[in-house]
C-alpha positions in Angstrom: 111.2 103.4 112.8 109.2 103.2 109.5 112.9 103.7 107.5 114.1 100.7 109.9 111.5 98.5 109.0 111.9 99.2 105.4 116.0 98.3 105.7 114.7 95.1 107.1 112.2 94.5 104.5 114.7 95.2 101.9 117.1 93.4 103.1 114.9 90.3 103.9 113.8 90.4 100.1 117.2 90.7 99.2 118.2 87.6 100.9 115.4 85.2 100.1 116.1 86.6 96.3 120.1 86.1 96.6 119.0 82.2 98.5 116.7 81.4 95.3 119.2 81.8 92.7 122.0 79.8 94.6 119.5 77.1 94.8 118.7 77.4 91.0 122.1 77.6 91.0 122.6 74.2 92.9 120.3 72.5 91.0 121.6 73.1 87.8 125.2 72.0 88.8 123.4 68.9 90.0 122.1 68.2 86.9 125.0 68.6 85.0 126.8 66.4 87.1 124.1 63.4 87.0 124.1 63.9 83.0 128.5 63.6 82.8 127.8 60.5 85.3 125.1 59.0 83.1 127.5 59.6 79.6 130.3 58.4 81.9 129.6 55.8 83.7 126.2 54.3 83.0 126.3 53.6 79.6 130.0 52.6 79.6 130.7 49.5 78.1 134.3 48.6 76.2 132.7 48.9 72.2 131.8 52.5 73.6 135.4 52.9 74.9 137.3 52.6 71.6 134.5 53.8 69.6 134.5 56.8 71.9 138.6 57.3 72.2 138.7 57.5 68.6 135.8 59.3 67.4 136.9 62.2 69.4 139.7 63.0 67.5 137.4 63.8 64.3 137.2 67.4 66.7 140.8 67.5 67.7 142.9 70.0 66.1 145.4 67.8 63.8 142.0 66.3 61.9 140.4 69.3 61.4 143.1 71.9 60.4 144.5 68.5 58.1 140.5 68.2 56.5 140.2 71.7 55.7 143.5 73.2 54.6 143.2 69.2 51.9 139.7 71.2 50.9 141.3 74.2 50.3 144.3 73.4 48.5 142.6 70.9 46.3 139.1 71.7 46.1 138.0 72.9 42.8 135.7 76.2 43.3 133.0 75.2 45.5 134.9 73.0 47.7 137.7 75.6 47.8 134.9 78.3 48.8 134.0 75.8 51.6 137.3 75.3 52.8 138.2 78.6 53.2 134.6 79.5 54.8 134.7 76.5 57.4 138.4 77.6 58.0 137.5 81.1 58.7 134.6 79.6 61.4 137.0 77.9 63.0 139.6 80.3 63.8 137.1 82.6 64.9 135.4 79.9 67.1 138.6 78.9 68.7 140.1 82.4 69.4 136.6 83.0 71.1 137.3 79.1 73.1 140.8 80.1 74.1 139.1 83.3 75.5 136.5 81.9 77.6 138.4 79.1 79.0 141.2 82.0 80.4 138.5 83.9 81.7 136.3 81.6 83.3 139.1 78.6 84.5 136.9 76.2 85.3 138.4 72.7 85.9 137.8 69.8 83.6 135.2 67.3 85.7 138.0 64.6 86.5 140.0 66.8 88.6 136.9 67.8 90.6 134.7 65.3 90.6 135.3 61.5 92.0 134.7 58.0 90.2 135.1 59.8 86.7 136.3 57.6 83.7 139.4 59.5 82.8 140.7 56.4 79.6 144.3 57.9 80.7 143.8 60.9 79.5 145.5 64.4 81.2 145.0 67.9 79.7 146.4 70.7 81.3 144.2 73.7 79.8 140.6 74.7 81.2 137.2 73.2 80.2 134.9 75.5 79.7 134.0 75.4 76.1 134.8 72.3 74.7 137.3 73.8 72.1 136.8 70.1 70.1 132.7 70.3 70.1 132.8 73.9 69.1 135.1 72.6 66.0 132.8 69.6 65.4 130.3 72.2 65.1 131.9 75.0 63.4 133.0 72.7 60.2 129.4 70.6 60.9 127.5 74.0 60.1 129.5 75.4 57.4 129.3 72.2 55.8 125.4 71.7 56.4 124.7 74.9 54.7 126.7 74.6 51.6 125.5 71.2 51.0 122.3 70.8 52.3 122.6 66.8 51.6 125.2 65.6 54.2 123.5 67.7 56.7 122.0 66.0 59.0 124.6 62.9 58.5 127.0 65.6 59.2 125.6 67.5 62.1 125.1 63.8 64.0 128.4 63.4 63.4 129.5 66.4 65.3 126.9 65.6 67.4 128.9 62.2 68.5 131.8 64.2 69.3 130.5 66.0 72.0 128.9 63.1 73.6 132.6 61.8 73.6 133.8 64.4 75.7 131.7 63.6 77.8 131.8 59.8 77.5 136.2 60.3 78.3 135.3 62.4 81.2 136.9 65.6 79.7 134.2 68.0 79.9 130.8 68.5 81.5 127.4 69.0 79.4 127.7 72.6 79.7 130.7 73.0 78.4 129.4 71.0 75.2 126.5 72.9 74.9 128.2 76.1 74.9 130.3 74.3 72.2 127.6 73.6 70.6 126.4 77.4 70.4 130.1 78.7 69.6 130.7 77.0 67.1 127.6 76.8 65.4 126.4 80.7 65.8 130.2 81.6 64.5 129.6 79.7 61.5 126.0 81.5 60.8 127.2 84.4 61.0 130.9 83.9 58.8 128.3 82.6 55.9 125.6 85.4 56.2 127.9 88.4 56.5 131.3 87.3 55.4 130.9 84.5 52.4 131.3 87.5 50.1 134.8 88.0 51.1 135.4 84.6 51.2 134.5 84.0 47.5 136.6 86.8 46.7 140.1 85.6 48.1 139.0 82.2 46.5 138.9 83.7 43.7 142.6 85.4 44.1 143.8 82.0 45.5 142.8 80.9 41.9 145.1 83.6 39.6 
């Protein structure tokens, strides 16, 4: 009897713990739906909607592989060095984006969700990270700590892509968030434990 009793305390425990986290779990979902809704919807307005649609493409792959391959190729020794670091973050950053977004599969918010902004756009891979936020971010960082002066400019920038994702309905907070991380802790830890390397081909590139 005292064994019973302890099964069913266990097990009541177990329950009330297992019921917590899916409401924690509710919650949060809720959240991030009210916040794509707000970026959505609410503030929508049709200055937002081309300034939006176009902005976005600062994170897409043509502008950024274009923008740091130009630094690269014509950069003079610094510059060159920047390319090549920023590059390196974002190849790294994206392999780890492709990755996530096989693993985990979740669905981009307008083919969940109803009443969601969509501007005619229709992308057939997964949403979790935002692959363009975790670019934004990737060149955003490299850039912000070789030259400390466009930094902030620089990281608002990036910043504004993000929100654009959400603004076009194409991701959720979350997934910008965890852009946000990728692509930023990537690019710490290419310039702290890499740059060295870096510098080094740079300086091949140049014979």
């Amino acid at each position: 009897m005292g064994i019973y009793k302890q099964d069913n305390n266990f097990n009541s425990r177990h329950i009330i713990k297992q019921g917590d986290n899916m409401g924690y779990k509710n919650k949060f979902k809720s959240f991030d739906k009210r916040l794509l809704h707000w970026f959505n919807e609410t503030i929508k307005c049709k200055s937002l909607d081309k300034f939006m649609y176009g902005v976005t493409n600062i994170g897409g792959a043509v502008f950024t592989t274009s923008f740091l391959l130009a630094l690269v190729a014509f950069g003079k020794s610094k510059l060159r060095v920047i390319g090549l670091e920023a590059l390196v973050s974002l190849s790294i950053s994206q392999i780890f984006v492709q990755i996530f977004k096989k693993l985990l599969e979740r669905e981009r918010p307008y083919k969940i969700l109803e009443n969601i902004n969509t501007f005619g756009i229709n992308l057939k891979d997964y949403s979790f990270p935002s692959g363009h936020t975790t670019a934004s971010f990737s060149i955003a960082t490299t850039l912000a700590l070789n030259i400390h002066q466009i930094a902030i400019p620089i990281l608002i920038v990036a910043a504004i892509v993000g929100i654009s994702r959400m603004y076009l309905g194409v991701h959720f907070p979350t997934d910008v968030i965890a852009g946000i991380v990728l692509g930023t802790t990537t690019s710490l830890i290419v310039h702290f434990q890499l740059l060295q390397y870096i510098r080094q081909l740079s300086n091949m590139m140049r014979l």
